[in-house]
N, C-alpha and C positions, 0 to 999 in steps of 0.2 A: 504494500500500500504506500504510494508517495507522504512525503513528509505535506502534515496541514499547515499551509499558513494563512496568517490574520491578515486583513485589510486594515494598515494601520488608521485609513482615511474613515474604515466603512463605520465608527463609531468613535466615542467621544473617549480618550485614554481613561483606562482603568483604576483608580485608587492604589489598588493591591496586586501584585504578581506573586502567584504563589509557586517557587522553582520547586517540582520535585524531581532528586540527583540521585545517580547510583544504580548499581544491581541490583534485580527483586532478590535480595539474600532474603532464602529461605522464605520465600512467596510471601511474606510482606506487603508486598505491593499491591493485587488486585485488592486487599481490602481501605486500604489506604484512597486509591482511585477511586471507588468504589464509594465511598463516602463524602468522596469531594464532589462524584458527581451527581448524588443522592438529593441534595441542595443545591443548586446551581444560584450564585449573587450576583445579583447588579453590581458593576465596581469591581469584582473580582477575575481575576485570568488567574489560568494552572498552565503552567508548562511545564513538560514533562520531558528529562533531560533523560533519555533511556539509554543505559550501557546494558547491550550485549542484545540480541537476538531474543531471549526470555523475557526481558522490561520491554521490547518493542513492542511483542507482541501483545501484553496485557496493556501495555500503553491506547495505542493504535486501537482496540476494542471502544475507546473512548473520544476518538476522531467523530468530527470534527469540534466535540462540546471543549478537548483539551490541544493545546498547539503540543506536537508531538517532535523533538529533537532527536534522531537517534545515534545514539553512537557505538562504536564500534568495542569489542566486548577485552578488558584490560584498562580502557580510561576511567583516570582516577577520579574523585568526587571534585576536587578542584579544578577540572575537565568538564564536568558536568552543573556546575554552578556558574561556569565563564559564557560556557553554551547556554544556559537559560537565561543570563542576565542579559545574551546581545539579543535575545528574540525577547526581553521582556517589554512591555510600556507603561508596566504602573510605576506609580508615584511611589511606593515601599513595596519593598522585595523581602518575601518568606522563603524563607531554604527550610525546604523539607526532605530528608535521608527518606530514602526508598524505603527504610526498613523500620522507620517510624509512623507516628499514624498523628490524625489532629482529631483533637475529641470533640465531641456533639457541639456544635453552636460554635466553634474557635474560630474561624473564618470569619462569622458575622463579628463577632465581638472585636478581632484585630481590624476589619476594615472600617469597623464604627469609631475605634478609636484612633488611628493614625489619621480619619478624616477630618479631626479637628486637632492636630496638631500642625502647628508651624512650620515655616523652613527652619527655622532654628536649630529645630531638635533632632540629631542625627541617627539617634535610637531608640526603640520600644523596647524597654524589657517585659518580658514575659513569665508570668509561672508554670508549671508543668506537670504531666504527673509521669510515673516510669512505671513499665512494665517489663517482669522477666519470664521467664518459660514458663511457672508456677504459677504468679499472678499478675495481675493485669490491674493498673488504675491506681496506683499507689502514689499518696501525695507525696510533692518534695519539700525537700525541707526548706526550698527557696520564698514559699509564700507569707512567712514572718517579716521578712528583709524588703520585700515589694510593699507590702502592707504601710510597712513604719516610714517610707518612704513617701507616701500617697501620691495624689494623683499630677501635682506641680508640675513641671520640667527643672530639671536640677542637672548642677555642673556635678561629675563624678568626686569630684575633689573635695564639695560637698558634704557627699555621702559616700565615701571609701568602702563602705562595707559592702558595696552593692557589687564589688569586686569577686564576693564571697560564692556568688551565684551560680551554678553549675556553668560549667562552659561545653555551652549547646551554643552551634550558631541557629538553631531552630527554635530557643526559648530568646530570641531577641531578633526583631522587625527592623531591616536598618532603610534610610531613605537610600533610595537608587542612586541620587546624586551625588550622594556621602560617599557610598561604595563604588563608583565608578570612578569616581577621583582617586580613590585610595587601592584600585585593583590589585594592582602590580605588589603590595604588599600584603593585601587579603588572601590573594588568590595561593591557597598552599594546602597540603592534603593534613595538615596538621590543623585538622578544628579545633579544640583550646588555645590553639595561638589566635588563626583567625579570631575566635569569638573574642576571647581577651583581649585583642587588636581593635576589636571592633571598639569595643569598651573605651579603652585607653586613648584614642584618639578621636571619639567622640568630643564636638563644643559642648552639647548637652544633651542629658538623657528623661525620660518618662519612663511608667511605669502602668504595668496592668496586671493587678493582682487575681488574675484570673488564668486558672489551668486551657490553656490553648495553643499546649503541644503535648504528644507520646512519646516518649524517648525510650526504646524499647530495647534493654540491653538485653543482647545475646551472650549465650551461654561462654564463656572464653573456651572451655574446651572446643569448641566447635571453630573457633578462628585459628589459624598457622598461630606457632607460637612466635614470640617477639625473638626480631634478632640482635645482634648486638647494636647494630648502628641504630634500630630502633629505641633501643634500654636509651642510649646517650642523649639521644634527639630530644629526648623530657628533660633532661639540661641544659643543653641547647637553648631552648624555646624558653625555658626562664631566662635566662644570659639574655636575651632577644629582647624578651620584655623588661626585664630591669633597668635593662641601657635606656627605655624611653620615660622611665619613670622616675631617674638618678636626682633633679629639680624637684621632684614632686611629694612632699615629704610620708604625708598622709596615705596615699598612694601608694608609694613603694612601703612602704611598712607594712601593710596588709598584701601586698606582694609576694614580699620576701617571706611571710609567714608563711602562704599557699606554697612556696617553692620548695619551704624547710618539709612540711606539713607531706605533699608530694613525692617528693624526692625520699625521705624515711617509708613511707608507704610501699613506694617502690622496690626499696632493697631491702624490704622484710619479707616481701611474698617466695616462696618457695618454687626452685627451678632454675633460678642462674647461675650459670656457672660462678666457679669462683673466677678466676681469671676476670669473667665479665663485672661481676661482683666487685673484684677490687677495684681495676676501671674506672667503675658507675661512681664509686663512692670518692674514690679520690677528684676526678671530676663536679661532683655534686659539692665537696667539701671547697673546691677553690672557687667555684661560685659563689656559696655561702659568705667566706670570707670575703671575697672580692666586693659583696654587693651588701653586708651586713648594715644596716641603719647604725647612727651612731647612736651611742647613751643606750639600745636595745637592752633589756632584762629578757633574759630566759625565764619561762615557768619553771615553777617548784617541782619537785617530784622527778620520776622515771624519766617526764618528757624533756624536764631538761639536762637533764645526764644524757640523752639520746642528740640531742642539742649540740649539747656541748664536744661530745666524741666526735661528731659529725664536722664541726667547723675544726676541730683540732686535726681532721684527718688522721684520728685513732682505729683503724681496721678494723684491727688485731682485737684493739680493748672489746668496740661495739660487736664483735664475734662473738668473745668471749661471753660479752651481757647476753646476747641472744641464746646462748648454751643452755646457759645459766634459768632464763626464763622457761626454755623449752623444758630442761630438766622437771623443774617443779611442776609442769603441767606436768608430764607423761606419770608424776607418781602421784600426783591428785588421779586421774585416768584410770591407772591401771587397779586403783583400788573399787574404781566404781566398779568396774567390769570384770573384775576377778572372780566373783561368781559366777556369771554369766557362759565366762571362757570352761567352768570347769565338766560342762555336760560332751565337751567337743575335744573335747586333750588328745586323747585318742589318737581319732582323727585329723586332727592337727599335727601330732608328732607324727604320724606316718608320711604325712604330705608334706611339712618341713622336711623330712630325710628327704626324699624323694628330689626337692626343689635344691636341694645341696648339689643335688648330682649334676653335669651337664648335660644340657639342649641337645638331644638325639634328634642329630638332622635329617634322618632316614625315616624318622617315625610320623603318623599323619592320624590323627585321629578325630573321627566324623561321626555324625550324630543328627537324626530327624525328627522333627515331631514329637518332641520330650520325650526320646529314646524308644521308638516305637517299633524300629529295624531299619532296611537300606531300603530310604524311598529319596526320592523327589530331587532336588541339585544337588544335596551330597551325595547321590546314589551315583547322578550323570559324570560327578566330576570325578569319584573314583573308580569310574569303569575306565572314563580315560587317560585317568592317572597310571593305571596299569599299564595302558600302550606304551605312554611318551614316557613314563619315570617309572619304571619297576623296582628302580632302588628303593623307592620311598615304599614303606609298608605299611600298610591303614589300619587300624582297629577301630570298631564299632562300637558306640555304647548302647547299650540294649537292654531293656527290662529281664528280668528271670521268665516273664510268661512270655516275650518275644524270641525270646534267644531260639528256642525249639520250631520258629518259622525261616528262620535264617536260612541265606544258601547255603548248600556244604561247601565247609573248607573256609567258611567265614571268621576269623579272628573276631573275637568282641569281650568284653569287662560287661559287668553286669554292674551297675551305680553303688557306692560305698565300699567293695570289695579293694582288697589293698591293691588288685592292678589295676584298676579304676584310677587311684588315686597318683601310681605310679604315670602311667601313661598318659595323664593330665600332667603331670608336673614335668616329666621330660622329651612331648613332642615339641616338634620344631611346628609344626602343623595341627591348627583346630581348626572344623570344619563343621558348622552346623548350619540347620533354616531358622534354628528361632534362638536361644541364646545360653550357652550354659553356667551350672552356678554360680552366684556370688562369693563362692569361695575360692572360685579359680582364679588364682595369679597370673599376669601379664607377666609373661619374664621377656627379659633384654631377648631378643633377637629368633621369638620366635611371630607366628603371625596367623592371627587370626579373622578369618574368612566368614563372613556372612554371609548365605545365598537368600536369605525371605523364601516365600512360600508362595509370591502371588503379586500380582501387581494392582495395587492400591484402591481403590476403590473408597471404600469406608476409613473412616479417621483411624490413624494409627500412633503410635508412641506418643508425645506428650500434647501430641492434639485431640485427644482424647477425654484432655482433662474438664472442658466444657458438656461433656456428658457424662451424667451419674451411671447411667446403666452401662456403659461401657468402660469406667473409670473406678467404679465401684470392685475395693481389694488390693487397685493396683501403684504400686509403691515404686512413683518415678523417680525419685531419687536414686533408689537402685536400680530401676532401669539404665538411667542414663549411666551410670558408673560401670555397667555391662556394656553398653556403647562405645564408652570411652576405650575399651581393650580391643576394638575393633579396628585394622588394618585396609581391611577391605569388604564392599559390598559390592554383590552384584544387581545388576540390573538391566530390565529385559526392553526400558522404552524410555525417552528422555522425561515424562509424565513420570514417571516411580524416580528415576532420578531425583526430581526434583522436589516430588515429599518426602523420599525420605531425607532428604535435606532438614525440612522445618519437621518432620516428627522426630529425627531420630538427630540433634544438632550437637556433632563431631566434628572430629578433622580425621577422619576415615575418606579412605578414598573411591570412588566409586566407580567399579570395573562396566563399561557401559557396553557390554559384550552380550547380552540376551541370555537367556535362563536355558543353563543346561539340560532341566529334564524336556524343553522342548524342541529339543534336535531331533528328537524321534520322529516329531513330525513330518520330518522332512527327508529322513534315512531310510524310514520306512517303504516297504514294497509291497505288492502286490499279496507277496507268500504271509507275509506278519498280518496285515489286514485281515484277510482269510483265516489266518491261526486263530487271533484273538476274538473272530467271531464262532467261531467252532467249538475254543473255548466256554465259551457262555451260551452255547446250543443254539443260536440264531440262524437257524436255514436259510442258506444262498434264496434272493428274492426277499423278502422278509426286511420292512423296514423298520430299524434299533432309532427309537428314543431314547436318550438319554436323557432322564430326569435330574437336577443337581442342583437342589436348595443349600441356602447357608443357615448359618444358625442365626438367632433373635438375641441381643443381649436381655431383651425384654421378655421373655418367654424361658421358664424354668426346664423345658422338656422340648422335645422335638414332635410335631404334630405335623402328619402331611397336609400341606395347605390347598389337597386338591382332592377330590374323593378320584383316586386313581381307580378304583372298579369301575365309575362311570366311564371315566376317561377311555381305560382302556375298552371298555365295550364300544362307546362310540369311534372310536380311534378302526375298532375292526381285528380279524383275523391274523392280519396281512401286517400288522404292526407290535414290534414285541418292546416295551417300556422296559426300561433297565432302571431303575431308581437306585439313587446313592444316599444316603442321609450324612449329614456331614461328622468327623472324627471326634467333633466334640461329645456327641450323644452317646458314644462309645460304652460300652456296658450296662448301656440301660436296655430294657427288654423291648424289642423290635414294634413298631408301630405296622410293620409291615405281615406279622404273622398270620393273623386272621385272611388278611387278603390271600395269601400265599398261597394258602391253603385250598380257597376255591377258584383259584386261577393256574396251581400248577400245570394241572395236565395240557390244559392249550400251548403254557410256554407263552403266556402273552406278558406277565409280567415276572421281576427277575428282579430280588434283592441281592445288590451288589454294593450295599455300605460297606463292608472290608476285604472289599475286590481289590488285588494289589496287583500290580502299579492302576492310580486310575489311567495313566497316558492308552495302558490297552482296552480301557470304556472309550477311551476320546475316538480313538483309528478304529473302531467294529461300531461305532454311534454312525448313524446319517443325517442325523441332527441334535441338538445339543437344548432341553429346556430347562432354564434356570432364573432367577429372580436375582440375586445379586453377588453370588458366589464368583471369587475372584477364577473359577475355572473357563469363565467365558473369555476374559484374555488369553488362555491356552489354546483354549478351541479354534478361535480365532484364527490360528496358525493355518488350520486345514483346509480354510476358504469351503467351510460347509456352514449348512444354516444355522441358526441361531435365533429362538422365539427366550423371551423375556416374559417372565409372569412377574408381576408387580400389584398385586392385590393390595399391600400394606406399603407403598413407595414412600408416601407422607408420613406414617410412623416410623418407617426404619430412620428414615431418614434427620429428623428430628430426634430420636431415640441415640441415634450410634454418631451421627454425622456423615458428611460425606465430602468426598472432594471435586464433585463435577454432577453436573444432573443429569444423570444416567437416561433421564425419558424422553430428551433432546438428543442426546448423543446415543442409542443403543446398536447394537450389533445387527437388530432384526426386528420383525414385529416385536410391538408389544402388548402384550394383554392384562386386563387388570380384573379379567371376571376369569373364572372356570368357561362361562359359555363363549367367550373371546377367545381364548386359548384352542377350544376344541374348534372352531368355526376357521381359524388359523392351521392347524395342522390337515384340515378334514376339507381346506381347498387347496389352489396353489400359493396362498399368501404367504406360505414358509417359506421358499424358495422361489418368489418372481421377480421382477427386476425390480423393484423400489425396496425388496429385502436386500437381493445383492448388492445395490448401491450402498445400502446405507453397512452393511458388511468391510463390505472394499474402504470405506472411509476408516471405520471403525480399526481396522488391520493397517492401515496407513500411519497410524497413531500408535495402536497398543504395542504391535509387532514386531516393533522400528528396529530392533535389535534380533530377534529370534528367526538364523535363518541358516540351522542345521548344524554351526562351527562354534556356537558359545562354549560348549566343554572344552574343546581345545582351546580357545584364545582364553579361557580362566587357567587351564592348567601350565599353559606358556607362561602367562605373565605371573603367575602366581608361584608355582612351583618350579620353574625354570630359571625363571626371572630375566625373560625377554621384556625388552622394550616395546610400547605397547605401539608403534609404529613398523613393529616387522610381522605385528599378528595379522593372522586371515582378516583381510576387508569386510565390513558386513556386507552381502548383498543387498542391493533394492530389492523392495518388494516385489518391485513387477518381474522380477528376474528370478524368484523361488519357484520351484515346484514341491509342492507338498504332498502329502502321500495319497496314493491313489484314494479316492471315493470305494465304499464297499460294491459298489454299481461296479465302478471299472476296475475293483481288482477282481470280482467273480466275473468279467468279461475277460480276462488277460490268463 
């Protein structure tokens, strides 16, 4: 879509330009969009300064109401705020990060108030509220300092304190003209400086003690960590700003505190090296002195003993004191939890030995489905781990009632048993779909693989937290600490990509290689199709349903949400239902028995909930009916049909969450009665062309990745440790062939 532009003539210039800059980090941004466009103002413009192909696109959705900039995916924010301000025309410019939001009513409230200030006044400050992964809407602590300040225009010099302010350049409105004279010194990817900049070189400031920004801090695990010239650069940027505030007594005073204040904060947090450490601190310390107000008192207590080390450029000493404080925590600690530790000793001491020994690079051990046997991407990745690395030897974790389904000759640990514990603590290789215990240690230099189970659909990891019934139990704090040991994820379309971005938010990397177990779709023949319908007794001619609900977070049991005797009676002879019920309902007593019973002898219906692999349901199916069960992206694969029952769409939906409205975008019909469903399968509206159109989109999207070579491009990069530009290409879509239809593999 071409870039929108404004007729600067076609209307009277706007009040307010509101820049928003940046990456959608971790999809952010259509809600952000989304609510700027929700309210459209007189006096207000949005530009949208979009880095990379992802913000284009969710941008661009909002053409022509927002002027759209795009830019190319690497430019920095201070890239993106140069670019909004040349396409801007308002009178005061809002910088809004992509990955922040502006709460209910902020827009009216900042354009009401910058329209009756002066040219005088070079800035509006603003208050804010922040939000983290957990929660959302939390006031800051800036709104006392606005308050006491009121609503005047005042010289900073003034009111110093007002220095104290979070430095957001989005919790402060600056005039265009202010900022456009002062670019060349604004313009820098270091927002506390700019904002501080801003500050500091304002004539005069206002004030609006009204939350009308989000500042949404992300997780840090989830950003690269800092490097060294980054650690420095927060020294730097004080040095920067102290030089312009040397004249200004009141000023630099309250300066120099945020820098002490800063800077201590910085070299207390844990993970820099020493080297960098000593560095930071000596650099921090000649600043301090260099920029020390005169006649300054240190406070009393710890903090000025931390003070005082710090300008003395005593290392060694403020080591020492940190030892010293750590010490005394860890034996407050260990006595709270010394009971707690002694039900686990056991186990503990086997797995300490264990973890003594070294990282056995030969060894890989994998694990599905809270250890339920060899299914789904860990099963794909070690079938082909055997081809290309036979050195490496896999063990399986397996429940004691699984173990006896295994293939022969399968290695496997049964959970708790001491080589359980052994072959956790010394593979070089973990390999699961969903995450193992919190007791397992990340050690130096082994690497741990994520595959998922499905491609996204309904809200997942800590987007979840907005729904009781799907949040209900679950303890993300530990979740994400199990995230954090993650090296790598895979993913089957740039869609899963990029939620599991914002649900799952790491610095894991994400192998964009398509899901192993769905190569089959594509390797398969003629003979496998026909096996696996022979398998489940489906007579050549005879067309296989595949039924495949998901579960309800809202619903304590599994109920088929279809009277399948009717179904299959009207369905006919000539049609055999395969029903799956999903893994979660697992030992509870069949909803399907009764049925079974009076439909054996035809062979018309066919419980196959712990039918293993389901991939041999998918290849003996000739069409696929499900409601929101992440198996329709698999299916997908085989370019066969696909009907959609959605009887409860508006409660799942509401109940679980979701990430896209499946009733716009489906793979096929869709029906939301029983007699829609049957009226669907019982003409040609399963497979006509306004089905296959809307298929062909649907596999354009889901598929993007899954095209018969995911196993190998995971086990290259992964366990070879090729570079991921010498892996197999993924094919386009239009250039797969997928496995025969059961039509054309009983013709071949």
């Amino acid at each position: 879509m071409p870039e929108t532009v404004p007729d600067p003539f076609a209307e009277t210039a706007p009040e307010l330009s509101v820049v928003v800059h940046g990456r959608n980090v971790q999809d952010h941004l259509p809600d952000l969009l989304d609510s700027l466009d929700a309210h459209p103002l007189p006096g207000v413009e949005v530009i949208v300064a979009a880095v990379g192909d992802w913000a284009r696109e969710v941008a661009e959705r909002h053409a022509p109401a927002f002027t759209v900039v795009p830019l190319p995916d690497g430019a920095g924010d201070a890239a993106g705020r140069s670019a909004g301000v040349a396409r801007a025309r308002g009178r005061w410019l809002h910088f809004v990060h992509a990955k922040d939001g502006l709460p209910v009513g902020a827009a009216p409230a900042v354009a009401e108030r910058v329209g009756g200030l002066p040219d005088t006044v070079d800035v509006l400050l603003l208050d804010h509220v922040r939000s983290f992964w957990r929660a959302s809407g939390l006031p800051s602590p800036d709104g006392p300092r606005l308050a006491r300040a009121g609503r005047a225009d005042l010289a900073l010099d003034d009111r110093a304190a007002l220095l104290r302010l979070t430095p957001l350049l989005g919790n402060r409105v600056v005039r265009a003209g202010f900022w456009r004279a002062r670019e060349r010194l604004l313009t820098t990817e270091d927002e506390p400086f700019a904002a501080y900049a801003a500050l500091l070189l304002a004539d005069r400031v206002a004030c609006l003690p009204h939350p009308a920004y989000e500042d949404r801090r992300l997780r840090p695990e989830s950003l690269p960590p800092p490097t060294p010239a980054e650690r420095y650069a927060l020294v730097d940027r004080y040095e920067a700003l102290l030089g312009l505030t040397a004249d200004r007594p009141a000023v630099h005073g309250v300066l120099y505190d945020l820098m002490i204040r800063d800077c201590l904060h910085t070299f207390a947090r844990a993970g820099m090296p020493d080297d960098v450490a000593r560095e930071f601190f000596h650099r921090a310390s000649v600043t301090a002195r260099r920029h020390r107000p005169e006649g300054l008192r240190r406070p009393a207590g710890l903090e000025g003993v931390r003070r005082s080390l710090l300008e003395e450029g005593a290392y060694g000493k403020y080591r020492a004191l940190q030892s010293a404080n750590h010490a005394r925590r860890e034996v407050r600690s260990a006595a709270r939890t010394g009971r707690r530790r002694a039900g686990t000793r056991l186990r503990a001491l086997q797995y300490r030995a264990a973890l003594a020994r070294p990282v056995d690079p030969h060894l890989a051990v994998f694990s599905a489905y809270w250890n339920r046997g060899v299914a789904c991407n860990p099963a794909a990745i070690a079938a082909k781990l055997a081809e290309l690395a036979p050195s490496v030897h896999p063990v399986w974790v397996v429940t004691a009632a699984g173990a006896a389904l295994l293939p022969p000759g399968t290695d496997h640990v049964v959970p708790g048993t001491r080589r359980y514990w052994e072959v956790l603590a010394r593979a070089k290789y973990l390999v699961n779909n969903v995450n193992f215990p919190d007791a397992v240690v990340k050690r130096p230099g082994t690497v741990h693989l994520q595959t998922h189970h499905g491609t996204p659909l309904k809200r997942m990891g800590v987007d979840q937290l907005p729904y009781p019934a799907a949040a209900h139990g679950l303890d993300f704090q530990a979740l994400l600490e199990r995230v954090d040991k993650w090296d790598f994820s895979v993913s089957a379309n740039s869609h899963t990509t990029r939620m599991w971005q914002r649900a799952y938010p790491s610095r894991h990397i994400s192998l964009d290689h398509g899901y192993p177990r769905n190569d089959v779709y594509y390797t398969a023949g003629p003979a496998e199709v026909r096996a696996a319908r022979e398998r489940l007794g489906i007579a050549p001619g005879r067309r296989a349903v595949l039924y495949a609900p998901t579960h309800r977070d809202y619903e304590a049991g599994w109920t088929p949400r279809l009277d399948l005797a009717g179904l299959a009676d009207r369905l006919g002879e000539e049609t055999v239902l395969l029903v799956r019920a999903h893994y979660f309902y697992e030992g509870t007593a069949s909803p399907l028995g009764g049925l079974l019973g009076s439909l054996r002898r035809t062979g018309r219906l066919v419980d196959v909930s712990s039918y293993e692999p389901v991939e041999e349901l998918c290849l003996a199916a000739d069409a696929l009916v499900t409601d929101y069960s992440s198996i329709m992206f698999d299916y997908a694969n085989l370019d066969r049909p696909i009907v959609v029952h959605a009887d409860d769409w508006e409660t799942y939906r509401t109940t679980r969450g979701v990430y896209f409205d499946l009733m716009a975008e489906a793979p096929g019909p869709v029906a939301r009665t029983q007699a829609e469903l049957t009226e669907i399968l019982t003409t040609d509206a399963w497979h006509d062309e306004r089905a296959t159109k809307a298929r062909a989109a649907f596999r354009r999207r889901f598929c993007e990745y899954d095209d018969g070579h995911a196993a190998e491009r995971v086990v290259r990069r992964v366990f070879l440790g090729e570079d991921e530009r010498t892996l197999p290409p993924v094919l386009p879509v239009e250039d797969r062939t997928p496995a025969p239809s059961p039509e054309e593999a009983s013709a071949s």
